[in-house]
N, C-alpha and C positions, 0 to 999 in steps of 0.2 A: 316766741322763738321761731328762726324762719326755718322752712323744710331744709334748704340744706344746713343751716346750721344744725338744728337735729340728727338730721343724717352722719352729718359730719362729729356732731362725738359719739353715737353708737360705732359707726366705724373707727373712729379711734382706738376703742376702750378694746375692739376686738382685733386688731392691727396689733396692742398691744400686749396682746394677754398672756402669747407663747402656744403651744402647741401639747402639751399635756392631755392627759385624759379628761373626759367629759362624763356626764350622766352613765352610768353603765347601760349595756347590752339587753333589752329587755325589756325598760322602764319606758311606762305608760305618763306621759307629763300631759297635764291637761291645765288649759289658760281660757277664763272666763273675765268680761268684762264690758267697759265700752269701748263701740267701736264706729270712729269717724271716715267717712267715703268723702273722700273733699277734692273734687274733680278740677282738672284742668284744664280745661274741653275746649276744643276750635273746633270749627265747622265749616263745612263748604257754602254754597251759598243755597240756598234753598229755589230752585226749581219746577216753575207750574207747569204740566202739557198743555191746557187749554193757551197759556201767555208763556212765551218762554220770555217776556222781557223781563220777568218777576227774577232773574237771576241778574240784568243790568240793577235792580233795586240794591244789592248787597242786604237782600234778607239771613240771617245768621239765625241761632239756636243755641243760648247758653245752657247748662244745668246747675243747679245747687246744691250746696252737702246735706248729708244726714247722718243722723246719731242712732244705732243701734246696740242692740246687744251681743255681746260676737263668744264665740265655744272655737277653742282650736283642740286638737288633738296631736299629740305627737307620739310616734313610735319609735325607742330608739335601736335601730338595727344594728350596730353596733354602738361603743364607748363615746364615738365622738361623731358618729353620723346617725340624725334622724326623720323619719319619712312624715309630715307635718298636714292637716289637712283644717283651711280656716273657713268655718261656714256663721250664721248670721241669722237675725232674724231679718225681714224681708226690708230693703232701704227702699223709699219715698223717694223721686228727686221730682221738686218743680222746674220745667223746662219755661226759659223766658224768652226773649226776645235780645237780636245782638244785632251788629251792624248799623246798617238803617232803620231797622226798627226799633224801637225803645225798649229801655231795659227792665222798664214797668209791664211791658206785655208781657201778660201771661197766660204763656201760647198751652198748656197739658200740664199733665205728669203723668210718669209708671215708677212703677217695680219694681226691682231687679232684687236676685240674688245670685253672690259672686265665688260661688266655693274656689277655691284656691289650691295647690297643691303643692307643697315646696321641698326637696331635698335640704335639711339643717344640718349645718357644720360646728360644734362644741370646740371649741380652745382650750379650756379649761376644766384641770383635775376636780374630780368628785366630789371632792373635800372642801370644795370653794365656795363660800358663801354666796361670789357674783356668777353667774354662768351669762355669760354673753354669747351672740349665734347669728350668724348670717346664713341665708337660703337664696336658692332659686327652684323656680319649677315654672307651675302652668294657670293660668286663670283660667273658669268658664262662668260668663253671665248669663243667665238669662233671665227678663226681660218680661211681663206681663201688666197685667191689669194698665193700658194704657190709657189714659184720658185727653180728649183735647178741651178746651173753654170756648164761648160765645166771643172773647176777644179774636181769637184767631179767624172764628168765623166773619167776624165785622174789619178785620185786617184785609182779609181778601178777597171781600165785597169793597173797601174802600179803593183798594186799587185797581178792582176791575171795573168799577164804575158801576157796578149790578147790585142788587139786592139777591140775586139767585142764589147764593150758596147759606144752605140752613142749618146744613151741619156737615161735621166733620169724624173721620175716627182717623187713626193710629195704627201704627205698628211698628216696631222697633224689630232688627236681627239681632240672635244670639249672638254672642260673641268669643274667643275663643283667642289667645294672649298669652305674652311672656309674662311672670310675676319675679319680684325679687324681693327680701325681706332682712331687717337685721333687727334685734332682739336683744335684750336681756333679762335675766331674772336674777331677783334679788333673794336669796332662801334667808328665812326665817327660823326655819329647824328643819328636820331634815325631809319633811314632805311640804308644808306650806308653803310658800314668799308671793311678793309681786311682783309684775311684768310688767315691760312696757316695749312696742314693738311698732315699727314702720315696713309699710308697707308698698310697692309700686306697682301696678297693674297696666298693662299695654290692656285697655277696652276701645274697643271701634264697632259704630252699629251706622245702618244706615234706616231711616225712619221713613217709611212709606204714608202719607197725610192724605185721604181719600177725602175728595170734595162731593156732596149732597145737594139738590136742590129740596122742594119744600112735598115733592111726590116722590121722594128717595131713591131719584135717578142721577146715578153718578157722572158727575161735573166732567171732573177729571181727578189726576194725582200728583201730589204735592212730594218732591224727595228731596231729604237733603242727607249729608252725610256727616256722623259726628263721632270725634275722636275722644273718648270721654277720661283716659291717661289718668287718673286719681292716683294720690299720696293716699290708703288709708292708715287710721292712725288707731293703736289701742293700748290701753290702759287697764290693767286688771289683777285678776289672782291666778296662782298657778298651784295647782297639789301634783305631788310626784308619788307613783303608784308604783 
């Protein structure tokens, strides 16, 4: 099923539902399960100081998804609004190669974790077995344990015609984004059921690539800038407290 198709019947069902009471005033709703970060990521071009012709190459920087375990919280402040917060255990993405470089290169990976924070809006009276829910709020990434490969390093010896560069590190910016969210839960009785919920994340970081020779005197620095914009996706259980 495609993201907006997805999109498009959770917002239906909650377009549809009416404006009736929600969860009461109080209630602690907690959703565990799994949880997909599946990035949409464009990039600028990737720029050497020592060459700036390395941005004529159309060097690019894609990322790929990852599947964790995700814990949301909700507090609902009143019947039909409540204050939501989605954390995670920590996502993996490997970063490859785009543009002109091939899509087989593979250039690192890091870290991230993306707590999330969202204002949720209930449609629907207490008594209803579906509770459907749209949010907005705020995303913050940050960004660790960054790694680069010996591919990157033989990328930018092949273009500079050198063997001089031996190694490489990393650094990603934190980042700090609009988030927006729609939901439903399916009760089972009157504290269990399951969820399922999308998710959109405004991430942008810019990646600093420190160039090394073989007595670990810095070359120069590699930046490129990348818009990482993820659909995440989750799947799980919900208990009401």
């Amino acid at each position: 099923m495609s993201r907006k198709l997805s999109l498009g019947i959770l917002a239906a069902s909650i377009l549809a539902a009416g404006s009736a009471q929600a969860y009461q005033a109080g209630d602690i709703i907690v959703r565990a399960g799994a949880v997909t970060v599946d990035p949409n990521e464009s990039s600028s071009n990737v720029s050497l100081n020592i060459d700036p012709t390395l941005v004529q190459e159309e060097w690019k920087v894609g990322v790929d998804s990852d599947t964790q375990l995700g814990l949301s919280g909700t507090w609902m402040m009143t019947d039909s609004l409540g204050l939501s917060l989605l954390a995670a255990t920590p996502f993996e993405h490997d970063l490859y190669g785009s543009g002109s470089l091939p899509k087989s290169a593979d250039l690192g990976s890091t870290k991230h974790l993306p707590p999330t924070l969202t204002l949720q809006y209930y449609p629907l009276h207490s008594s209803s077995m579906i509770q459907p829910y749209v949010g907005v709020g705020v995303n913050y990434t940050v960004f660790f344990e960054e790694k680069t490969t010996e591919t990157l390093n033989g990328a930018l010896n092949n273009h500079l015609n050198t063997t001089a560069v031996q190694s490489t590190d990393m650094d990603l910016d934190d980042s700090v984004g609009l988030a927006a969210e729609v939901g439903v839960d399916i009760r089972l009785d009157e504290r269990f059921g399951i969820n399922a919920g999308i998710w959109y994340a405004d991430i942008d970081t810019t990646a600093d690539i420190d160039a090394f020779d073989a007595n670990g005197a810095k070359l120069g620095t590699a930046k490129v800038d990348v818009e990482i914009d993820p659909m995440v996706y989750m799947v799980g259980f919900t208990y009401n407290f």
